[in-house]
C-alpha positions as CSV (number, residue, x, y, z in Angstrom):
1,X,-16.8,28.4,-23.4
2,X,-18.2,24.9,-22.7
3,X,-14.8,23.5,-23.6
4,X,-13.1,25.5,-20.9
5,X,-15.5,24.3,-18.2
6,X,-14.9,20.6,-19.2
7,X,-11.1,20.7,-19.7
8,X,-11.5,23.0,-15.9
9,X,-13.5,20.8,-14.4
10,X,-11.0,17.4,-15.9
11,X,-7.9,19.7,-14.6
12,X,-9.9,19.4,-11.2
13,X,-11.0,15.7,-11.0
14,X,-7.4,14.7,-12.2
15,X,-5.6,16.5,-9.3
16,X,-8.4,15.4,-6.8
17,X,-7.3,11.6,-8.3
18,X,-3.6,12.2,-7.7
19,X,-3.7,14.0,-4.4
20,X,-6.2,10.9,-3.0
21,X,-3.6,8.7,-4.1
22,X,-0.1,10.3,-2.8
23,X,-2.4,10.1,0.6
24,X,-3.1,6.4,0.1
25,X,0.3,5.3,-0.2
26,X,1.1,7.4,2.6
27,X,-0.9,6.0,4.9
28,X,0.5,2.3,3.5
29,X,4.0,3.4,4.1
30,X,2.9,4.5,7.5
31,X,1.5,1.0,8.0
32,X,3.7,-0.9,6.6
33,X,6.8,0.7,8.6
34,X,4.6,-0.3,11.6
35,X,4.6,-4.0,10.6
36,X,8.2,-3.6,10.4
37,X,8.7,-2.7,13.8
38,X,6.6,-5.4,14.9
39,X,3.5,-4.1,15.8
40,X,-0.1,-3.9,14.2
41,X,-1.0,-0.1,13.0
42,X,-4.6,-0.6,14.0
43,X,-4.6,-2.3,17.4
44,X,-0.6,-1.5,18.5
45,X,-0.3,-4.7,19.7
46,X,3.2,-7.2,18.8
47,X,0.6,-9.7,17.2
48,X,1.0,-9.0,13.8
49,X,2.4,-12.2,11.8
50,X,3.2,-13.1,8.2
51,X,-0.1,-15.5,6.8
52,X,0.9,-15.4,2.6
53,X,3.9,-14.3,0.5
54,X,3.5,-15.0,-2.7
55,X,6.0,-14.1,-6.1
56,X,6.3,-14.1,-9.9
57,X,9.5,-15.1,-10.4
58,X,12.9,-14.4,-8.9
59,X,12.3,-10.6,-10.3
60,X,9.1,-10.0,-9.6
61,X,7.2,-7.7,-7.1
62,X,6.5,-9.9,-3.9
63,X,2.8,-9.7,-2.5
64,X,2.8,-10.1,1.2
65,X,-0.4,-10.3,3.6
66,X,0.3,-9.6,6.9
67,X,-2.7,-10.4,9.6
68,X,-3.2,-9.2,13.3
69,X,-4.4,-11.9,15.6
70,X,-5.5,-9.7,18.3
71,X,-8.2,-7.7,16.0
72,X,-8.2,-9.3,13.0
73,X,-6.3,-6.6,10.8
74,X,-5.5,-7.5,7.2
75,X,-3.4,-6.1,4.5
76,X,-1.4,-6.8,1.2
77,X,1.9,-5.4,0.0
78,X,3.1,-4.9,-3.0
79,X,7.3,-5.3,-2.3
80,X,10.1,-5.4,-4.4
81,X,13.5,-7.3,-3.9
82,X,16.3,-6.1,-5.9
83,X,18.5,-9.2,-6.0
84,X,17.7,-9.9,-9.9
85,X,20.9,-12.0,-10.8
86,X,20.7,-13.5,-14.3
């Protein structure tokens, strides 16, 4: 009977995991398709601006920062370019 409780109560804390994290690259989607348009998806200002894009190779994911002049917003993206030629 203990058995049950712990696989139960694992069953729980693993779909608790994988529900927080469907929500948290939601909310980056959201964000990022904001900073596409232009504007910063705290403030809603136009003063959002590139400040570091770095890569691992022609292949590789890109990690972008994007920052928010008005009120200081930060935040990285994982992004992934499909022009792999070899």
């Amino acid at each position: 009977m203990d058995t049950l409780y712990l696989i139960l109560f694992l069953l729980i804390l693993l779909m608790g995991s994988v529900t927080t994290y469907i929500y948290y690259l939601k909310e980056k989607k959201s964000e990022l398709a904001a900073i596409k348009r232009g504007f910063c998806p705290k403030c809603h200002f136009k003063s959002i601006e590139l400040s570091d894009q770095r890569s691992a190779g022609c292949c590789g994911p890109k990690m972008v920062t994007f920052v928010c002049k008005e009120c200081g917003y930060t935040n990285t993206f994982s992004m992934h370019d499909s022009d792999c030629t070899i």
